[in-house]
C-alpha positions, 0 to 999 in steps of 0.5 A: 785752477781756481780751489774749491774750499769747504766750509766746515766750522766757524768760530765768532771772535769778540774784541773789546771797543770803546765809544767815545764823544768827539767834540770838533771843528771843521771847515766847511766852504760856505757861500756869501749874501747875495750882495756881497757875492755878486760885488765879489764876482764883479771885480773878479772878472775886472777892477772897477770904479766906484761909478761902474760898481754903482751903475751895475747894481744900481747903487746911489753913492751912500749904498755902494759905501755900505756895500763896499765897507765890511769887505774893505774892513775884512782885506777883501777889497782894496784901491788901485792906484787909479783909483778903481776898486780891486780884490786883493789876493785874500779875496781872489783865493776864494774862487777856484779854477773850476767855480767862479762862484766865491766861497769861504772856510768857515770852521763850525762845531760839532760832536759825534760818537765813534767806536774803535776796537782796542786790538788794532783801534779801528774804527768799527759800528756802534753795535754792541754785539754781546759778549756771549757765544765767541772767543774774546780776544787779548786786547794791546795794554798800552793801547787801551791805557793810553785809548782816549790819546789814540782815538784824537789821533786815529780820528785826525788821521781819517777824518776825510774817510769817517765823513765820505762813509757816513759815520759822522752822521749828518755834515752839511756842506756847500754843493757837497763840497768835502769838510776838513777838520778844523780841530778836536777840542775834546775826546771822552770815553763813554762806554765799552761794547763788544766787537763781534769778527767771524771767522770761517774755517775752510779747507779743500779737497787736498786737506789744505786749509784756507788761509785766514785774512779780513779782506780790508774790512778794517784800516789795521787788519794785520792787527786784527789777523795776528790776534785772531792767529795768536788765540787760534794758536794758543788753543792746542788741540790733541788727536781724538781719533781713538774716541771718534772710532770708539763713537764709530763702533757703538753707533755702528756708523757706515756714513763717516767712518769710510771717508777718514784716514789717519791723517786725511779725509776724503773731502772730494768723496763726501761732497760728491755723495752729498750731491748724489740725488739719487743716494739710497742711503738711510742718512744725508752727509754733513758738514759742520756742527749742528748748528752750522748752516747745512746741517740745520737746514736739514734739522729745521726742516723735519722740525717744521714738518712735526704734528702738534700733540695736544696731549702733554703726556705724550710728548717726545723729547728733543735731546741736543747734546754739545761737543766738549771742545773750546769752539763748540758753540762759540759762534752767534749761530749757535744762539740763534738756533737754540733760539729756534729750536725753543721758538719752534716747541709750540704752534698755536695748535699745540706743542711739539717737544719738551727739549734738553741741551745737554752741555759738556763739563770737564771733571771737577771739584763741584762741577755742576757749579762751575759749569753753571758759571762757565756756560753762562759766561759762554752762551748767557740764557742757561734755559732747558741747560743740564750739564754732563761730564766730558759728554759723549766720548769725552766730547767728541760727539754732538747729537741732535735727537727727536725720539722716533723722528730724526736724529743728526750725529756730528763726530768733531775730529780733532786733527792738529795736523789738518786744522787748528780747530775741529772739523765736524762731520756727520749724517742726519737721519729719519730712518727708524732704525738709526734713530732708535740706535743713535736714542739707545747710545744717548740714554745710556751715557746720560743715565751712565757714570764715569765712576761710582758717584760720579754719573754723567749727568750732573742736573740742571744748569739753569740757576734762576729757575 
């Protein structure tokens, strides 16, 4: 019986690469001039005598002779003993079993620019897909010191693939026919992009998480698979069941907390009530961190159902509050969405919302400059960023909220035992009551301290302001 896996993070990971300018040569077959084919194709089928060859194209004897002179000159042609005239053995390869048309190998010079990722130098598009929002992985030292050697022998190895999949752009060959490569007369390296791999976390309804693979996407996966596995395993996550039942108290929560044991949840229990239609529950189930596909699909259509307000006074505030953890927002979702949430603030009948993304720093000396440093190597644009300590229950708790519109909780839970990487779960509201509760916790942390001097929130990230 086939398992049914649910999706609940992603996490984007970002490999170093470097393109490189290949110079080479390759053998393409090639045709020859009409006369020459057709003298060819002649004393293929039969030798002939110089008075046949003559007569057949009509040739007086000084035209035949220079018809007949180059391929002499180059071995194609030679005399029998009875003085017909033959195609020697270098001639006859030109024809093949399946062609009787002769064609010939010539190399011809050409440059292209391929990319290979330093982990298991595969060959990957030349795109660079930013360095922001993911994971970096290790790349393998002695590979990248030694790249430019490595590149000349990968494109060697896979010059027939390269070509047949279109990354050498544009080879023009007789009829199609398949190049070979002829030689590789220089590799130089030109620059170094990210290389952006997703991973989806998945696990079914027996708390059992799908095994990571790339399905063949790259030559050397297994290199790619054990690196990604590597940062994976070096990311330990500790169980933060206390914190997520404290933030179950305090948002009195009847959605969650009912589906999640010690050391399991009731998948099958929360999928079955997310495809209830008839739910008259004040909340909908979901899975994944706000900006994971389901959820936002829920944010983004209350988003899009708001009124303009051209009065600027009285304007709400959208509140989104991170998760303290180390996958939090490493994903180019995360960007795309934050990229929304601000196209989406203004119509052109007014403004919807003021907005503030509130982003998780642990406690420190100067910790509102070192989170300025941190998020800004993580997610890049730091516009409507201020920074809080640890976040909500130390982390554990995202929030989006609208003021007296909606509002969607997701308590990330950290279960070493389960998955590796948290496994976010939580509800979206409309419900006025929920809203005005869930609003209530999030002012109080923000205008809340850790300890005397020290309040949650520490200002604005966004240095270029």
């Amino acid at each position: 019986m086939e398992k049914h896996y649910i999706e609940f993070n992603e996490v984007d990971y970002i490999v170093p690469a470097e393109t490189y300018n290949i110079e080479y040569s390759y053998l393409s077959k090639q045709g020859f001039p009409f006369t020459k084919e057709f003298l060819l194709r002649s004393l293929y089928i039969s030798p002939l005598s110089k008075f046949e060859l003559a007569s057949f194209f009509g040739f007086n004897q000084r035209e035949l002779d220079v018809a007949i002179e180059e391929p002499f000159n180059k071995g194609e042609v030679s005399y029998l003993e009875d003085g017909r005239l033959s195609l020697t053995m270098l001639a006859k390869g030109y024809f093949s079993v399946w062609e009787d048309k002769p064609m010939v190998e010539k190399p011809q010079s050409r440059a292209s620019n391929v990319t290979f990722e330093l982990v298991g130098f595969n060959k990957v598009h030349n795109h660079h897909g930013a360095w922001t929002t993911g994971l970096r992985l290790d790349v393998n030292h002695e590979i990248q010191s030694m790249s430019e050697q490595h590149a000349r022998g990968m494109f060697t190895k896979h010059f027939q693939r390269f070509y047949e999949s279109g990354d050498l752009g544009s080879i023009k060959t007789q009829e199609n026919a398949l190049p070979s490569l002829y030689s590789v007369d220089s590799v130089t390296r030109k620059k170094t992009i990210g290389h952006r791999l997703r991973r989806k976390f998945e696990i079914d309804f027996d708390n059992k998480l799908k095994p990571f693979y790339v399905d063949k996407i790259y030559e050397n996966d297994d290199a790619i698979v054990h690196a990604v596995s590597k940062e994976t395993d070096n990311i330990r996550l500790e169980n933060n069941i206390t914190s997520i039942q404290e933030a179950w108290d305090v948002f009195e929560d009847m959605s969650i907390a009912r589906f999640v044991k010690v050391n399991e949840i009731d998948l099958r229990g929360i999928v079955a009530e997310m495809a209830t239609s008839t739910n008259n529950k004040p909340y909908e189930l979901i899975i994944g961190p706000l900006y994971g596909n389901q959820p936002w699909a829920k944010i983004e259509q209350a988003i899009k159902q708001l009124k303009p307000i051209k009065q600027q006074g009285n304007l709400k505030k959208l509140s989104w509050v991170g998760a303290n953890t180390k996958y939090w927002g490493m994903s180019e979702n995360f960007n795309k969405v934050k990229e929304s949430i601000e196209g989406y603030q203004k119509s052109n009948k007014g403004k919807n919302y003021d907005l503030a993304l509130y982003l998780p720093s642990d406690e420190q000396v100067n910790a509102k400059e070192k989170a300025s440093r941190e998020w800004k190597h993580k997610i890049g644009n730091l516009s409507f960023c201020n920074g809080i300590l640890n976040g909500l229950f130390d982390g554990s708790v995202e929030v989006i909220l609208l003021e007296n519109e909606f509002a969607a909780v997701s308590y990330h839970l950290s279960m070493p035992d389960l998955s590796p990487a948290p496994i976010p779960l939580g509800y979206f509201t409309k419900d006025k009551q929920l809203v005005k509760h869930i609003a209530k916790v999030v002012d109080d942390f923000l205008k809340g301290s850790i300890a005397h001097g020290k309040p949650n929130l520490i200002g604005s990230l966004n240095t270029n302001r």
